[in-house]
C-alpha positions as a Markdown table, in Angstrom:
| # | Residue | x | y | z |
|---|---|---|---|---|
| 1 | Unk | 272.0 | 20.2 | 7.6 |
| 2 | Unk | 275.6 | 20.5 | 6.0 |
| 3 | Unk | 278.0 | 22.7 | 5.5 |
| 4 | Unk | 279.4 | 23.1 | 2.0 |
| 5 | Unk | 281.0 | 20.1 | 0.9 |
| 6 | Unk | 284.9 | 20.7 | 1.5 |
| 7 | Unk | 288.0 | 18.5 | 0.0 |
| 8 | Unk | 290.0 | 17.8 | 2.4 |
| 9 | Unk | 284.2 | 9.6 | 19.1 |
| 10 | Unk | 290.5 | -8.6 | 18.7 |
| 11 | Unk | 289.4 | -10.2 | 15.6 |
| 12 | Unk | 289.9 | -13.8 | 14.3 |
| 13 | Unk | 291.5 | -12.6 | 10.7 |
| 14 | Unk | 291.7 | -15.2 | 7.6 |
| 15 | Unk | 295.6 | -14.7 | 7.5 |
| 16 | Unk | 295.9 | -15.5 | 3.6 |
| 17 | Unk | 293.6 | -13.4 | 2.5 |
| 18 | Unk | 294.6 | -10.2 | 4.6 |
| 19 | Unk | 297.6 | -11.1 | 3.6 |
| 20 | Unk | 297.1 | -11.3 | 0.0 |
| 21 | Unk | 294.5 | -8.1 | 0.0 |
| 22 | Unk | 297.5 | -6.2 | 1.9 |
| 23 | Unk | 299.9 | -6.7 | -0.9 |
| 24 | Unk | 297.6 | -6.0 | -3.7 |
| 25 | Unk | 295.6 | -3.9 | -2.2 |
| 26 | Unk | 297.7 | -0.4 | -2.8 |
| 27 | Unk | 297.5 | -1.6 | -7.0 |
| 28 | Unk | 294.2 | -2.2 | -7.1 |
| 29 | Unk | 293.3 | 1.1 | -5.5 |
| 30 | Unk | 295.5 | 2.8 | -8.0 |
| 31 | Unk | 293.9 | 1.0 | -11.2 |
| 32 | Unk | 290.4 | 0.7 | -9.8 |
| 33 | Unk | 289.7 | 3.5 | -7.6 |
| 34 | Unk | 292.4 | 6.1 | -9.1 |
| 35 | Unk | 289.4 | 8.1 | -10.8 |
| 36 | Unk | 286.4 | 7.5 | -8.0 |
| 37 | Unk | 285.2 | 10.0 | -5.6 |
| 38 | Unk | 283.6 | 9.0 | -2.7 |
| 39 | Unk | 281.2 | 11.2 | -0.5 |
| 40 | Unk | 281.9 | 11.0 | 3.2 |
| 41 | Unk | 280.7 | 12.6 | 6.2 |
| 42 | Unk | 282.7 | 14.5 | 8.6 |
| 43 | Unk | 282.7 | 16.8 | 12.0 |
| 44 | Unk | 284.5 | 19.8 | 11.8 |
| 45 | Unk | 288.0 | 21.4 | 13.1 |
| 46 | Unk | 290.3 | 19.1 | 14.4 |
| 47 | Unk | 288.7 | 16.0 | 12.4 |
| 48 | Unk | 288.0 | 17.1 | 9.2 |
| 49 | Unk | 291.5 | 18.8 | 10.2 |
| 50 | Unk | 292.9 | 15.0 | 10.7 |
| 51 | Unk | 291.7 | 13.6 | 8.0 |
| 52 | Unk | 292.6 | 15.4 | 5.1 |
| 53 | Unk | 296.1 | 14.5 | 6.0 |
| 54 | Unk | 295.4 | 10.8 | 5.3 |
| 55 | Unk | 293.4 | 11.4 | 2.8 |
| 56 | Unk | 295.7 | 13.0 | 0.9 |
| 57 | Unk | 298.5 | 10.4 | 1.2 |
| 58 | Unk | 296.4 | 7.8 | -1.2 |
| 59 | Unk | 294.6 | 8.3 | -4.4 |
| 60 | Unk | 291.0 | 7.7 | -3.7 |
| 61 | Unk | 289.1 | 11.4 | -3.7 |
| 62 | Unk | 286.7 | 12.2 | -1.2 |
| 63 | Unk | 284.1 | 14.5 | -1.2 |
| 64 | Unk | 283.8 | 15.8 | 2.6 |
| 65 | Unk | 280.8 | 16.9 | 3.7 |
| 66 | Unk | 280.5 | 18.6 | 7.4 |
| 67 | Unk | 278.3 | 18.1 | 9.6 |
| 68 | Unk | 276.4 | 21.4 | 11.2 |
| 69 | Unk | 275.2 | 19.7 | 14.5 |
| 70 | Unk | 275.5 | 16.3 | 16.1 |
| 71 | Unk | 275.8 | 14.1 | 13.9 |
| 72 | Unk | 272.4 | 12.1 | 14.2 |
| 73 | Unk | 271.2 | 14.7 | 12.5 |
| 74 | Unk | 272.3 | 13.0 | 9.5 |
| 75 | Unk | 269.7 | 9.8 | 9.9 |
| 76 | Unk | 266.6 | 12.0 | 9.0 |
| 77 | Unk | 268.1 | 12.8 | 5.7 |
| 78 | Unk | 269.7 | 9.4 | 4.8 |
| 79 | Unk | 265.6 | 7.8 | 5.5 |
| 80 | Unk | 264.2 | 10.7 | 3.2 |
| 81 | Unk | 266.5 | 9.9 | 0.2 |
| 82 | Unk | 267.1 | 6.3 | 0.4 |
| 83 | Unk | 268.4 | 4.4 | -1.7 |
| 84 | Unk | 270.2 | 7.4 | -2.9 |
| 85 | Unk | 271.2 | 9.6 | 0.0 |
| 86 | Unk | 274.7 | 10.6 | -1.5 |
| 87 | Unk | 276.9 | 9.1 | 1.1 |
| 88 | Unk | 279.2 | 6.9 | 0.8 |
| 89 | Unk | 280.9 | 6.7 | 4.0 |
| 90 | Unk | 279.1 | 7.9 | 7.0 |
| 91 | Unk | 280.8 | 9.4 | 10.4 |
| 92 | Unk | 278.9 | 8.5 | 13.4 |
| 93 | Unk | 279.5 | 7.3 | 16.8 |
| 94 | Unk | 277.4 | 4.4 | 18.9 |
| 95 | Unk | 274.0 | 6.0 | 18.7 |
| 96 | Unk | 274.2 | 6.7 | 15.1 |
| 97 | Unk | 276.1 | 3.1 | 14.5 |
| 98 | Unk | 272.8 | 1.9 | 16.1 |
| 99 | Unk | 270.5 | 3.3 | 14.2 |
| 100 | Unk | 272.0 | 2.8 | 10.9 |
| 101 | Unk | 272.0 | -1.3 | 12.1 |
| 102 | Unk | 268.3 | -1.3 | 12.7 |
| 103 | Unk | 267.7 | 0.6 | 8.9 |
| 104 | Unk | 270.1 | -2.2 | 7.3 |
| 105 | Unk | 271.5 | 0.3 | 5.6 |
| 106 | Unk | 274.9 | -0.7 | 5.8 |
| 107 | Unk | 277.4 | -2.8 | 3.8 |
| 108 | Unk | 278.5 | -5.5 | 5.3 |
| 109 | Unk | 281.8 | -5.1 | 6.9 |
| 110 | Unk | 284.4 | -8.6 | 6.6 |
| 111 | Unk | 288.5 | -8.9 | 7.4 |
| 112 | Unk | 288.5 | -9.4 | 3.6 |
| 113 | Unk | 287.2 | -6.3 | 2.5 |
| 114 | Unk | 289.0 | -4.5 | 5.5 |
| 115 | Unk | 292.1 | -6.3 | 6.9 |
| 116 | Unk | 293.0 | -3.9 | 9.4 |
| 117 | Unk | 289.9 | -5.0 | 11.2 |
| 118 | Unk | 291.9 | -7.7 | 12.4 |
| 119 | Unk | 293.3 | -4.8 | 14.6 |
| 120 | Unk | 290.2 | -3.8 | 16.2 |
| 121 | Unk | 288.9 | -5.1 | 19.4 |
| 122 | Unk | 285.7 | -7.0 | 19.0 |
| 123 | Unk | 284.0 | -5.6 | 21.7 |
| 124 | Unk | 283.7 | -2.6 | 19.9 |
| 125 | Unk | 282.0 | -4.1 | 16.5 |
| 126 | Unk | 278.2 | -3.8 | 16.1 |
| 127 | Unk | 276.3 | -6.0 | 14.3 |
| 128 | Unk | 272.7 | -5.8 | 12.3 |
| 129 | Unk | 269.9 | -8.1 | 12.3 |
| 130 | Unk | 271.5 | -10.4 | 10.3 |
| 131 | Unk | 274.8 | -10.6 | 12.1 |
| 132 | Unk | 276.7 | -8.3 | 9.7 |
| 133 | Unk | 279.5 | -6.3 | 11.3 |
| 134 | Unk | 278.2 | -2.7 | 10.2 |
| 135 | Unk | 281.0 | -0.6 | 11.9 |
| 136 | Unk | 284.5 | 0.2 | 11.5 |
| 137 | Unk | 285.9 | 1.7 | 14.4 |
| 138 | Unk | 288.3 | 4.4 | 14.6 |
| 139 | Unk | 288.1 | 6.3 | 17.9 |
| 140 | Unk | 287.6 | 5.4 | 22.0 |
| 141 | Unk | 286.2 | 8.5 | 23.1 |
| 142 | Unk | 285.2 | 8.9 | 26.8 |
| 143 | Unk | 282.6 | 12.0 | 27.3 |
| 144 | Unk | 282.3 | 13.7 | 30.7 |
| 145 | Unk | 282.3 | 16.4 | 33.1 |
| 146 | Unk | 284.9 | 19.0 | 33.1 |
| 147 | Unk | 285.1 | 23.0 | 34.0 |
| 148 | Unk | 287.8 | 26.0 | 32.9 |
| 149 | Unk | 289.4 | 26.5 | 36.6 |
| 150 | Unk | 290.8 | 29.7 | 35.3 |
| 151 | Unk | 287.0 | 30.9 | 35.0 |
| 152 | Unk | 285.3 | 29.4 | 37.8 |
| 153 | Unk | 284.5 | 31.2 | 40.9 |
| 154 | Unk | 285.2 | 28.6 | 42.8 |
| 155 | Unk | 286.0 | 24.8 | 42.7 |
| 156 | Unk | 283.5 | 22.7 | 41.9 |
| 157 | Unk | 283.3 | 19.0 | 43.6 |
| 158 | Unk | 279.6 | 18.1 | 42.8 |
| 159 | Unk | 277.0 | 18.0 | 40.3 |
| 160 | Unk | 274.7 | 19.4 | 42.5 |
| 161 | Unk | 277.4 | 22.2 | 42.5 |
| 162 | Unk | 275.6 | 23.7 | 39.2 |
| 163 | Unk | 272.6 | 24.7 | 41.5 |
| 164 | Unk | 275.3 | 27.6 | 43.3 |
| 165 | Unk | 274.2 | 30.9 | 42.6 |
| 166 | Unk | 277.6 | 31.4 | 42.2 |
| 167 | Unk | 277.1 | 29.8 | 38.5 |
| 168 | Unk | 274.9 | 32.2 | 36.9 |
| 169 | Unk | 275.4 | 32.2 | 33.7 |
| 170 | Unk | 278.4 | 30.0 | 33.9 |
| 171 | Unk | 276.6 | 26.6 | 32.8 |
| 172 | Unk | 276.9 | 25.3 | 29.4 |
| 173 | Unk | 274.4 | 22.6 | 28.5 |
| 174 | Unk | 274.2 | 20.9 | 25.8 |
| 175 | Unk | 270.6 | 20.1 | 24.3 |
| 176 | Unk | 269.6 | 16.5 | 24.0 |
| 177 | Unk | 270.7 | 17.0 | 20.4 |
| 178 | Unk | 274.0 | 17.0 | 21.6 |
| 179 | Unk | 275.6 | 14.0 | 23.2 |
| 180 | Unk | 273.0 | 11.5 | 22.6 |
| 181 | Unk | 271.8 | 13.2 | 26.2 |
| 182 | Unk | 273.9 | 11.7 | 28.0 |
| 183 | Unk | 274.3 | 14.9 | 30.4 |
| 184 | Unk | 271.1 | 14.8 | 31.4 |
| 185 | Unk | 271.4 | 10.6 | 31.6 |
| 186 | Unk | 274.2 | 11.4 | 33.9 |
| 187 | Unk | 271.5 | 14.0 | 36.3 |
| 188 | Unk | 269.0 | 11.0 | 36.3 |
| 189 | Unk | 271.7 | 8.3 | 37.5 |
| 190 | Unk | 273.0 | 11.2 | 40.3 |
| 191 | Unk | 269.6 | 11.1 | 41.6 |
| 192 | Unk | 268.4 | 7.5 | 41.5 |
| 193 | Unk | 267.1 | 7.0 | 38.0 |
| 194 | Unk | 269.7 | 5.8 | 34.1 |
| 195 | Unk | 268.5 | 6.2 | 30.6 |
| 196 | Unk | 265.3 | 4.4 | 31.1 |
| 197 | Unk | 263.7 | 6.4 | 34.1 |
| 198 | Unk | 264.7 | 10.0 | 32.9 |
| 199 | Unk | 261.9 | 11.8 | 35.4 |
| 200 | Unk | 265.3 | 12.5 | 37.6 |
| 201 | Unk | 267.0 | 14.4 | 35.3 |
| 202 | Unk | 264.1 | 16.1 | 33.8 |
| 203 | Unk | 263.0 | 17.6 | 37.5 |
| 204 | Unk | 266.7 | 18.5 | 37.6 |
| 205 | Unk | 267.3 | 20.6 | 34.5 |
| 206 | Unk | 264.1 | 22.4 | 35.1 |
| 207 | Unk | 265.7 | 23.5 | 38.2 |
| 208 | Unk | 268.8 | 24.2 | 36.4 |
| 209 | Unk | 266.6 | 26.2 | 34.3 |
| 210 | Unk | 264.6 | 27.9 | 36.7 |
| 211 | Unk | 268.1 | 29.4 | 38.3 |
| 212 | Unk | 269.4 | 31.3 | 35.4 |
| 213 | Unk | 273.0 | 29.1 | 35.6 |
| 214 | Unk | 272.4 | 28.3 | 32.2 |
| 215 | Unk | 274.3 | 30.9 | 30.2 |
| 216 | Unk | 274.4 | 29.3 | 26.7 |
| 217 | Unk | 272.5 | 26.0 | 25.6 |
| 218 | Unk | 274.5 | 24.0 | 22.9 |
| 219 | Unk | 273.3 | 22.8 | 20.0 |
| 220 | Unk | 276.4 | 21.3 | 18.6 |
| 221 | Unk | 280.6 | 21.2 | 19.7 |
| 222 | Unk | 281.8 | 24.2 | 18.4 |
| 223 | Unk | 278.6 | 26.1 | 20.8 |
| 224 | Unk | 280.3 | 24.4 | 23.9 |
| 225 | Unk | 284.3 | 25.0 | 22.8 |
| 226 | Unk | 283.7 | 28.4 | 21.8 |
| 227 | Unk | 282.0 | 29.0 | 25.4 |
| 228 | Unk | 284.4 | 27.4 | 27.3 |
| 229 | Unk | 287.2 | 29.6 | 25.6 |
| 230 | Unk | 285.8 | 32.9 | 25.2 |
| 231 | Unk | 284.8 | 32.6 | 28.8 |
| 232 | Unk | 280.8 | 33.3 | 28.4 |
| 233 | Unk | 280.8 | 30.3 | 30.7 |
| 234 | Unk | 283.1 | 27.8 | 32.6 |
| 235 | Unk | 281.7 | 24.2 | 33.0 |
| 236 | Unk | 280.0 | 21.9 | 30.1 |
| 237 | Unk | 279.5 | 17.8 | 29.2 |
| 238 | Unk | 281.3 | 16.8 | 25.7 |
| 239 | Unk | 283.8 | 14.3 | 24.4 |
| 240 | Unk | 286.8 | 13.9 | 25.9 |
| 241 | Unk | 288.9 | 15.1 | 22.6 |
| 242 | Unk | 287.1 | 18.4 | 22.4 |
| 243 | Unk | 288.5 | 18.6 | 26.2 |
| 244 | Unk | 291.6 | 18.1 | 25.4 |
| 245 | Unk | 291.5 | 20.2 | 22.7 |
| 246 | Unk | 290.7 | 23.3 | 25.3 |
| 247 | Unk | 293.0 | 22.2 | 27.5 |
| 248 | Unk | 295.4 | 22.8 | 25.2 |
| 249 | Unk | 295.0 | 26.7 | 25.2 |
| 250 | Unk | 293.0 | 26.4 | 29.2 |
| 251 | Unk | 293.2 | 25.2 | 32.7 |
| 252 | Unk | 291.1 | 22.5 | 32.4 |
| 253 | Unk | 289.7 | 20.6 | 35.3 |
| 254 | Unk | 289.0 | 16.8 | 34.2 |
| 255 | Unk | 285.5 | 15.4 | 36.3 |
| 256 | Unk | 286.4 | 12.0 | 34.8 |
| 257 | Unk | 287.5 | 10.0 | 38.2 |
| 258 | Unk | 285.3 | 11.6 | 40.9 |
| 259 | Unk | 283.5 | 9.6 | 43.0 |
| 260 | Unk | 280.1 | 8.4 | 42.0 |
| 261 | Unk | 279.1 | 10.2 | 45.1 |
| 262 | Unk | 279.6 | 13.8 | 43.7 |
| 263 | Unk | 277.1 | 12.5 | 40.5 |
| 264 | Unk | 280.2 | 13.6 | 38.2 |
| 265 | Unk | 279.7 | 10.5 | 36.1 |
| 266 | Unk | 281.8 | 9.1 | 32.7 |
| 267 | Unk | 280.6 | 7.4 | 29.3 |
| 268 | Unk | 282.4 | 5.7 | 26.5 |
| 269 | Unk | 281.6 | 6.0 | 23.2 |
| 270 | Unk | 282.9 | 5.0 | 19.6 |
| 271 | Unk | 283.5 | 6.8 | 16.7 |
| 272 | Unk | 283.5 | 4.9 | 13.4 |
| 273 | Unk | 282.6 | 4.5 | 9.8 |
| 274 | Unk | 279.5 | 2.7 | 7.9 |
| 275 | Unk | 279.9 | 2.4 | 4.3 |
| 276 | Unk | 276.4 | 2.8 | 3.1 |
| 277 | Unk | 275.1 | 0.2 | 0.3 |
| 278 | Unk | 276.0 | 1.9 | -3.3 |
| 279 | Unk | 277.9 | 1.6 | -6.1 |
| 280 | Unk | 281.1 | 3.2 | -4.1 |
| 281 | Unk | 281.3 | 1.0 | -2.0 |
| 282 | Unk | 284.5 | -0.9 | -2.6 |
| 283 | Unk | 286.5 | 2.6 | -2.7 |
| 284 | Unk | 284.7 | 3.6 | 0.5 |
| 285 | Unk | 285.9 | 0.4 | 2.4 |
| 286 | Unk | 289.6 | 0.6 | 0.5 |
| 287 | Unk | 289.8 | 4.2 | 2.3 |
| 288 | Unk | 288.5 | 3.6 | 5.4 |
| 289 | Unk | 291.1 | 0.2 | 5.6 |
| 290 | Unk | 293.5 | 2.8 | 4.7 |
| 291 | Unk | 292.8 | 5.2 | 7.5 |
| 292 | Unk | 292.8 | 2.7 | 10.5 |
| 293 | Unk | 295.7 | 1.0 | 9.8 |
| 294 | Unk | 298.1 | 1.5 | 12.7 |
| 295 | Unk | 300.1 | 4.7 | 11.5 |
| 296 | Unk | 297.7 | 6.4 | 9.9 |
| 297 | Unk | 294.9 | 5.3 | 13.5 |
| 298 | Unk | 298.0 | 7.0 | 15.8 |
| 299 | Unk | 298.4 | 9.8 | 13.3 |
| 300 | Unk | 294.5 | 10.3 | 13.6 |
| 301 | Unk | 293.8 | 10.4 | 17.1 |
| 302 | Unk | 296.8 | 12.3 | 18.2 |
| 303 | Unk | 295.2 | 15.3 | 15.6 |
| 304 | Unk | 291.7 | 15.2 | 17.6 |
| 305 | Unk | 293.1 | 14.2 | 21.2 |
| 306 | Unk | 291.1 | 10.6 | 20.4 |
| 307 | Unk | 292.2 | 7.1 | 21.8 |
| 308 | Unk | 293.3 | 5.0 | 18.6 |
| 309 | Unk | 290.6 | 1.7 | 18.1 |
| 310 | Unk | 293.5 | 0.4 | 16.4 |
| 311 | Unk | 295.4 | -2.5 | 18.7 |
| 312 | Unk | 298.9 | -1.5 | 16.8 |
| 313 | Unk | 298.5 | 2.1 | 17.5 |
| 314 | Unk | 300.6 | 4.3 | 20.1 |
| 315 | Unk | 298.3 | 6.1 | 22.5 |
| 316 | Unk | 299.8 | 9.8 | 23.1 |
| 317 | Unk | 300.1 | 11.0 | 26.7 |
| 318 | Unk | 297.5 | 13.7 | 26.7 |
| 319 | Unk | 294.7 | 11.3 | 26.4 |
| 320 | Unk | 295.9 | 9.5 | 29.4 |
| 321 | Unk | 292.8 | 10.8 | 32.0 |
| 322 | Unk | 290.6 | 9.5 | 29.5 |
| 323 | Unk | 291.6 | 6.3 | 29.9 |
| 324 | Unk | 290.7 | 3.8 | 32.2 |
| 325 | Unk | 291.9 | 0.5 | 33.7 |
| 326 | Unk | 289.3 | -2.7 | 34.7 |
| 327 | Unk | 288.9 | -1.3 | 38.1 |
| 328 | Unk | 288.3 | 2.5 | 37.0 |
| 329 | Unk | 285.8 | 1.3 | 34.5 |
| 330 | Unk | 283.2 | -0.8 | 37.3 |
| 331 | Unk | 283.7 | 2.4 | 39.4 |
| 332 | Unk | 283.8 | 5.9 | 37.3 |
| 333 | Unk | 282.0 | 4.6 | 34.1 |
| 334 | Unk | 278.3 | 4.0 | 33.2 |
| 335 | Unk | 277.6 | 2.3 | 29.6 |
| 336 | Unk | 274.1 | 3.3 | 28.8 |
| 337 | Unk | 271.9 | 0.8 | 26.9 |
| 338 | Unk | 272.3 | 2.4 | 23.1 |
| 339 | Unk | 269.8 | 0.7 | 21.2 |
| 340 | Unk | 267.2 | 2.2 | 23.9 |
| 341 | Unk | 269.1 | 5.9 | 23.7 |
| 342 | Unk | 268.7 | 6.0 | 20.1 |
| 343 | Unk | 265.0 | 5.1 | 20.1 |
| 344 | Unk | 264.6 | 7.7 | 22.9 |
| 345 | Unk | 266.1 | 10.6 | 20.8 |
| 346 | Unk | 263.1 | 12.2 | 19.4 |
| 347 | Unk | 261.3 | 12.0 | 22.3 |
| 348 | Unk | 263.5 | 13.9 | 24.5 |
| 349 | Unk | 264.3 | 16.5 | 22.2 |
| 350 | Unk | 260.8 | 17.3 | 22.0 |
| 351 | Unk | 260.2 | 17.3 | 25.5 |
| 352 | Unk | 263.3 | 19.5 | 25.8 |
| 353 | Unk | 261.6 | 22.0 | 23.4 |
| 354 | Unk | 258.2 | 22.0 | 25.0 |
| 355 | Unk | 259.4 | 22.1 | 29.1 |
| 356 | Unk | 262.8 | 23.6 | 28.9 |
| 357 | Unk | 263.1 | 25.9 | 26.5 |
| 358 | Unk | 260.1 | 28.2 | 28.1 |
| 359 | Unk | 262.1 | 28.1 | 31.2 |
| 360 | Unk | 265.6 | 29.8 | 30.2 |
C-alpha cells in the first residue's frame, strides 16, 4: 500500500490565546517536540516535493510515507490496525476527510491547538458526530476535464466527443479508485442522472469500453500524467494541479468553463490533514499549524499548482482557470454529496471490476 517511507487537493479565533500560542509556540516546539518524529502520509512528486521544503525549516521530524494509489486506499489499513495504525498525520482530501469523521478517528481540531485556523474559511471545515472539526485544510483543488491539444486529432468540444473513432486508444480513464469517481459522476450528470443514480454513467463507460478509446485505465496520478506526457493518450479527468503540472511542459486544453451542455463538468475538492488520536499528537498539530500558515500555504501551493486554503495566502497566476467567481460556480460546478460518495466506494469499484474490466 506504501512506498518506502521517505524523509523529506473564516474562523471566529480566541485572539489571546492564538496570540499567546503564536509567540510561544516556536519554544515549545523546540523543547518539546525537538526529539519527536511524527509519521505522516503523503502523495508523491510535486507534494512530497513541497513539503519537505517546509518541513525542513522547523525541528519536528517526519517520517513520510507515500502513498501508491489514491489515497483512500489508506482507510482499509488505518480500520485493520486501529488503535495503532502508525500515522500520525494523515493526507486526504473530502472523501477520505469523510470517512475518517464517521470512524471518530480523529483528534479534535481547535484555534488553540492550531491558530492559523483562524485563516481558514469555515466552509471548508468538516466536522464528526460530535461536532469536532476533524480537518485542517491546506489545498482548493478543482478536478476536471482537460486534453493535450498537441496530441489530439482534433478538438474536442463534448464529452460525447470520447465516443469518436478518432479517439482510439487516446482515452485515459481513471478507475473508480481514482477520483473518488467523479469522472464517471460527471457521465451520469451529462446524461440525466448525479452520484446517486449512477445507471447513466455505467451504460456510458461500457460503451466507452466497448469502442477501444480507452488506451490506458489509471489506477493512480502518476498512470494519467505519465500518459498524458508520453503521448500513449491525449485526454483524462484529475485534479487541477496535476493539470497544471503538464501544462507546464504541454499544450493543455482546460475543459473547466464549457457549457453544461457539452457534459464537460467541474468538482471541487479539499485537501487537508487529520491528526489521528495518539501519543503524537501535539507535534502532529504543531507541524501542520506550521505548514498552513500564510507563507509557508503560498509556498506550498505554488510547488503543486494548488489554490492556498489559507485567507493570508497569495494565489499564483497559473492557477487562475481553476478558479471560479459566485456566478462560474452555480453554472460550471457540481458539489457531489461526499458522505454518500464515500459510502459508494466499494461498491463501484467492484462493479467496475466485474462489468468493465471484461470489456477493455
Amino acid at each position: 500500500m506504501f512506498k518506502d517511507p521517505v524523509s523529506r487537493r473564516k474562523f471566529l479565533k480566541d485572539a489571546a490565546s492564538a496570540t499567546a500560542l503564536s509567540t510561544l509556540g516556536p519554544l515549545v516546539a523546540s523543547r518539546a517536540y525537538a526529539a519527536d518524529t511524527i509519521t505522516a502520509t503523503e502523495w508523491g512528486g510535486s507534494y512530497v516535493d513541497g513539503i519537505k521544503l517546509i518541513a525542513a525549516k522547523q525541528d519536528i521530524q517526519v517520517n513520510w510515507q507515500l502513498y501508491s494509489g489514491g489515497a483512500a486506499a489508506v482507510l482499509p489499513k488505518i480500520k485493520a490496525t486501529w488503535p495503532n495504525p502508525g500515522i500520525d498525520l494523515l493526507a486526504g482530501w473530502d472523501l477520505v476527510l469523510q470517512e475518517v469523521a464517521r470512524e471518530g478517528w480523529a483528534e479534535p481540531v481547535t484555534v488553540e491547538r492550531v491558530p492559523n485556523l483562524a485563516d481558514i474559511p469555515t466552509k471548508l471545515l468538516i466536522k464528526d458526530s460530535a461536532g469536532n472539526i476533524i480537518n485542517i485544510p491546506r489545498s482548493i483543488v478543482s478536478i476536471s476535464w482537460f486534453y493535450r491539444e498537441d496530441n489530439a486529432p482534433f478538438e474536442i468540444r463534448k464529452i460525447d466527443d470520447l465516443l469518436d473513432p478518432r479517439l482510439k486508444g487516446k482515452v485515459c480513464f481513471p478507475s473508480p479508485a481514482c477520483n473518488s469517481n467523479l469522472q464517471m459522476v460527471a457521465l451520469a450528470l451529462h446524461r440525466g442522472g448525479d452520484e446517486r443514480n449512477m445507471e447513466p454513467a455505467w451504460d456510458f463507460v461500457k460503451e466507452l469500453a466497448r469502442s477501444g478509446n480507452i488506451g490506458r485505465v489509471a489506477t493512480a496520478d502518476t498512470d494519467i500524467t505519465n500518459s498524458i506526457s508520453s503521448g500513449e493518450t491525449c485526454i483524462s479527468f484529475q485534479g487541477g494541479s496535476y493539470v497544471i503540472g503538464l501544462a507546464r511542459d504541454f499544450k493543455i486544453k482546460y475543459l473547466t468553463k464549457m457549457d453544461p451542455e457539452t457534459g464537460f463538468r467541474t468538482f471541487l475538492y479539499q485537501e487537508a490533514w487529520c491528526v489521528l488520536k495518539g501519543k503524537h499528537a501535539d507535534a502532529a498539530f504543531e507541524f501542520a499549524n506550521f505548514a498552513i500558515n500564510a507563507e509557508n500555504n503560498t509556498e506550498f501551493n505554488r510547488s503543486i499548482a494548488g489554490i492556498p486554503a489559507n485567507v493570508k495566502a497569495t494565489t499564483s497566476d497559473e492557477v487562475k482557470p481553476m478558479i471560479f467567481n459566485n456566478e462560474e460556480m452555480e453554472r460550471y460546478i457540481h458539489i457531489p454529496d461526499w458522505a454518500y460518495v464515500s459510502e459508494q466506494a466499494d461498491a463501484w469499484l467492484k462493479r467496475w471490476e466485474q462489468e468493465i474490466v471484461p470489456l477493455l
